[in-house]
N, C-alpha and C positions, 0 to 999 in steps of 0.2 A: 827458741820461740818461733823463728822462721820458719825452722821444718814445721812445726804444729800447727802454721796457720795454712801452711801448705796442705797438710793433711786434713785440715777444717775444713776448707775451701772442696780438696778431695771429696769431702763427705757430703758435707751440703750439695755441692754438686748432681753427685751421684742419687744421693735421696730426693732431689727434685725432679730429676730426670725418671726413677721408678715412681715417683706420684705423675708424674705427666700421664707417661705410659700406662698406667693403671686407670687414671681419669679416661684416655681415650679410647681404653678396653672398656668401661662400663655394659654395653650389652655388644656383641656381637651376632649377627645377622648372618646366615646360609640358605641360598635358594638350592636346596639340594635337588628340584627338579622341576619340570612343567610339564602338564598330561594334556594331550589337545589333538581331536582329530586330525587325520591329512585333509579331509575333503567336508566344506557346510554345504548348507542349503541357503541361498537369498532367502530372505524375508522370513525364516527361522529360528530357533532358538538354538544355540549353542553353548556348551558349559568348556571353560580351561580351568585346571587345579594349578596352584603354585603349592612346592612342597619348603615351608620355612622352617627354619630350625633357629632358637635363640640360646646363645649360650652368656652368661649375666655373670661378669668379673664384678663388678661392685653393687648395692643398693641403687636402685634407680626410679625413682617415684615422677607421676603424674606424668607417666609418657603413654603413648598412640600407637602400632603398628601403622605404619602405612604403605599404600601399594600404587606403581603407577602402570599403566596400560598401553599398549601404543597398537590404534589401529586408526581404519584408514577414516578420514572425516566424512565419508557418506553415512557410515555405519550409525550416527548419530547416536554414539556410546554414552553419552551424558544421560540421555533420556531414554536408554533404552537397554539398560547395563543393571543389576541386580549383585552385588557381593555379600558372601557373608562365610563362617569359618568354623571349624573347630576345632581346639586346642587340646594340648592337656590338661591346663590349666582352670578349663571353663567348664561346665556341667550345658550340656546342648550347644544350638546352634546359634553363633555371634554374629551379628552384621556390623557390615562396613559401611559408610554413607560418603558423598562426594565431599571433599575439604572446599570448604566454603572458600572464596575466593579473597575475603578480606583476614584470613588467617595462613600468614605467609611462614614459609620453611626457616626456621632459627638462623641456618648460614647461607641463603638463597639469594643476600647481595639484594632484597628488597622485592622480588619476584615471586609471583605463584608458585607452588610446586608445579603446576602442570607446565609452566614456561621453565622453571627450572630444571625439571629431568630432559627437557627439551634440548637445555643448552648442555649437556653433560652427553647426551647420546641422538640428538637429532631425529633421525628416522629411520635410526640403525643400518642395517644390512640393506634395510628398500632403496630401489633406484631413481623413486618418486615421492617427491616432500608432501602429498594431496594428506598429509596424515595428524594424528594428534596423539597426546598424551592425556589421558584422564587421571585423575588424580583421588584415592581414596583414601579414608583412616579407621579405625577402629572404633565404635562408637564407645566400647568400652573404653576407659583411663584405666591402666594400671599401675601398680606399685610393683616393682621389678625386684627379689632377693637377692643378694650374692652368690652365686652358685647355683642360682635355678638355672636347668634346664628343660627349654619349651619349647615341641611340636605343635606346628598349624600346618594344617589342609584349609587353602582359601578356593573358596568357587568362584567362580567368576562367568555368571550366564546373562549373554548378549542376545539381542535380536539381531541376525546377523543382516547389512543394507542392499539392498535393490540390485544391485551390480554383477554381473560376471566379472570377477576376477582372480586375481593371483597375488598374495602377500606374506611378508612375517611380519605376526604379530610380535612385541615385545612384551615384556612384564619385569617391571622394578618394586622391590623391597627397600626399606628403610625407617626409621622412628622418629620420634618429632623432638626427641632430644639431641639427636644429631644434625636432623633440620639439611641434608644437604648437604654435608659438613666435605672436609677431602678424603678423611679416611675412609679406605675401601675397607675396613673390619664393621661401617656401620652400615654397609647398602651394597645390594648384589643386582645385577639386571640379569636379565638371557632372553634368544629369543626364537623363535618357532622356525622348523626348517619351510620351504614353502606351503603355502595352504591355497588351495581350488573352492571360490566358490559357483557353486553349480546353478543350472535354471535359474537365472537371475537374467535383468536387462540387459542388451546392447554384447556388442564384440567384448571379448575377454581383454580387460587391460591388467597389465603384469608389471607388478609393482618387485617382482625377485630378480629379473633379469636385464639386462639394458637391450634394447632394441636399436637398427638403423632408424625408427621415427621414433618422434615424442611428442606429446601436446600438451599444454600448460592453458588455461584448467583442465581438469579429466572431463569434465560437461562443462557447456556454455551454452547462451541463448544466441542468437542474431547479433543482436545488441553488444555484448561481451566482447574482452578483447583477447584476443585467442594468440600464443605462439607455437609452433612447429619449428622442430627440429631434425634436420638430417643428420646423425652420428657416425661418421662415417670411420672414425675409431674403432667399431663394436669388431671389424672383421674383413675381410678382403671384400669388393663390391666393385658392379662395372664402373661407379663411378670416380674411383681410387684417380686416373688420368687427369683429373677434370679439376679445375682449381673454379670455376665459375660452376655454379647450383643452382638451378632454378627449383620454382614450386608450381605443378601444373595439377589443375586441381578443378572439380566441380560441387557445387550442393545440389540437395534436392528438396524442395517445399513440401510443404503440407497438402499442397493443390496441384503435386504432380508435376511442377516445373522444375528444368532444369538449368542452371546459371554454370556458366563454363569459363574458368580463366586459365589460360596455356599457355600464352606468350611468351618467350623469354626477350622481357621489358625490367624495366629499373624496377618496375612493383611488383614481380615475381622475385626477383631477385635475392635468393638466399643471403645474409650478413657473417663471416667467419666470424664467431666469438672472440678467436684470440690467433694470436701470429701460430703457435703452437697448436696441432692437433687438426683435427677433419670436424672439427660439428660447427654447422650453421643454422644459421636459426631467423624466422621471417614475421612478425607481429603485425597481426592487423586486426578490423574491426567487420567483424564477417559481414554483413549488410552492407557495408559502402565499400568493399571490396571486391561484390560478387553482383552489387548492384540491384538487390533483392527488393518488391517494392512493402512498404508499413503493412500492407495487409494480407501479407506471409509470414511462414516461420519455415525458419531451416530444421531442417527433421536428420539428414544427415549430411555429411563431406565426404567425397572420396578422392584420396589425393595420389601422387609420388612425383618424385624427385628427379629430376633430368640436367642432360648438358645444354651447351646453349644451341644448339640447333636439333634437339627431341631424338636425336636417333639414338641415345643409351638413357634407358627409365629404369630406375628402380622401387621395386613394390612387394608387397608380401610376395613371401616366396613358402611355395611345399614339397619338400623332399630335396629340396636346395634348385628349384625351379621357379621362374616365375609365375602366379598364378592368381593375382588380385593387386588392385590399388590400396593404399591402407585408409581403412575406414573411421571417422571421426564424428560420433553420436552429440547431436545436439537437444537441451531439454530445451520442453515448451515455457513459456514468457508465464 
């Protein structure tokens, strides 16, 4: 009798563990590719395909595809983003619509989906968090067979934002029966190698690669409170010697003046982040720093980075030569 409940237990066991496993196979999910130019145009239209594949171990009824996006928050992808798909399953072209914000991901721990693939993958490969997740689903509900298997081609065409710059986009899969879930059989991400866009406003900021500077926001007014960073991690520099970092810096108005802070004082005074590593970093409030009077606007900054008595500066360089301040675009009020 012992052996037998031994072997009951065996059994049960075993058949619980193939019903799990079977439960958490229900649909599986393959982003078998992404199609997307190297190089947009600002303030144009661009299309990326995701190429999905669904492969359906059990019945699955009243689920969503859904898809998440990651680009940069000028691009104002919410209001300016168009999805839609065709499958095998569907006769013509399906659209997708933004997941409303009071319908949250099944295992998302109480969060949007867009806050959710957020915390799952942040802002990817980019060196610069200025970014977002958009969040879509399938307007269609489907009923999912056992054994279906189903291709989709999803479009995905943006207005692409105002900006010179440089980034990878992302793009996540998933269904709203899994909601989020941890198995990676039910959600794929990937993401774009770098992307140039072109004739757009302002100095190129690059979101693929790290730089010796950084500015936190990527635009700001006067008003805003703006940080700078010296990275001095990224690579060898004159200023590797130097344990003190100033920031010598000017803007220029709207009216053609220019406000000049160079000193190295306590208020230039670069702050180390951490005992570890070379980046420091200096926060301030560009008008009462530069002294600018209410009836200007700062149009731009141009900065770099020194020791405490200016005779080693560091600044854009070309061809591994010095040859410019780095330049920091400011929008109007």
């Amino acid at each position: 009798m012992k052996y037998l409940r031994m072997i009951n237990k065996k059994w049960i066991y075993t058949n619980v563990l193939i019903a799990v496993v079977a439960f958490l196979l229900t649909m599986c999910l393959f982003l078998d590719g992404i199609e997307y130019p190297d190089t947009v145009v600002a303030n144009e239209e661009a299309t990326f395909h995701m190429k999905v594949r669904v492969d359906a171990a059990e019945n699955s009824d009243n689920v969503r595809l859904v898809i998440g996006y990651l680009v940069p928050k000028s691009w104002r992808a919410a209001e300016n983003t168009t999805v839609t798909y065709t499958s095998s399953i569907d006769e013509g072209q399906m659209n997708m619509s933004l997941i409303p914000t009071e319908s949250l991901p099944k295992n998302g721990g109480g969060v949007t989906w867009s806050q959710g693939i957020k915390a799952k993958y942040g802002f990817g490969p980019n060196v610069l968090d200025d970014m977002e997740w958009v969040a879509y689903w399938s307007d269609r509900v489907y009923n999912v067979a056992n054994g279906e298997d189903i291709t989709a081609d999803i479009a995905i065409k943006t207005k692409i934002g105002p900006d010179n710059l440089k980034v990878k986009l992302g793009f996540f899969v998933n269904h709203t029966n899994d909601g989020l879930g941890q198995n990676t059989d039910h959600f794929k991400v990937q993401f774009t190698d770098c992307i140039s866009v072109t004739d757009g406003e302002g100095d190129v900021t690059d979101f693929c690669e790290l730089h010796f500077n950084s500015a936190q926001p990527l635009t700001a007014s006067k008003d805003d409170i703006v940080t700078l960073r010296y990275q001095g991690d990224i690579g060898d520099n004159p200023l590797d010697p130097y344990e003190d970092i100033y920031l010598c810096s000017k803007v220029i108005t709207d009216k053609g003046n220019v406000y000049t802070v160079c000193d190295a004082t306590s208020k230039t005074k670069m702050m180390k982040e951490s005992t570890f590593g070379r980046t420091y970093s200096l926060t301030f409030w560009p008008a009462g720093f530069y002294g600018v009077p209410e009836d200007e606007n700062i149009l731009r900054m141009e900065y770099t980075f020194t020791n405490a008595d200016g005779s080693v500066e560091l600044q854009e360089e070309e061809d591994g030569v010095p040859s410019s301040p780095f330049v920091y675009t400011f929008k109007c009020e």
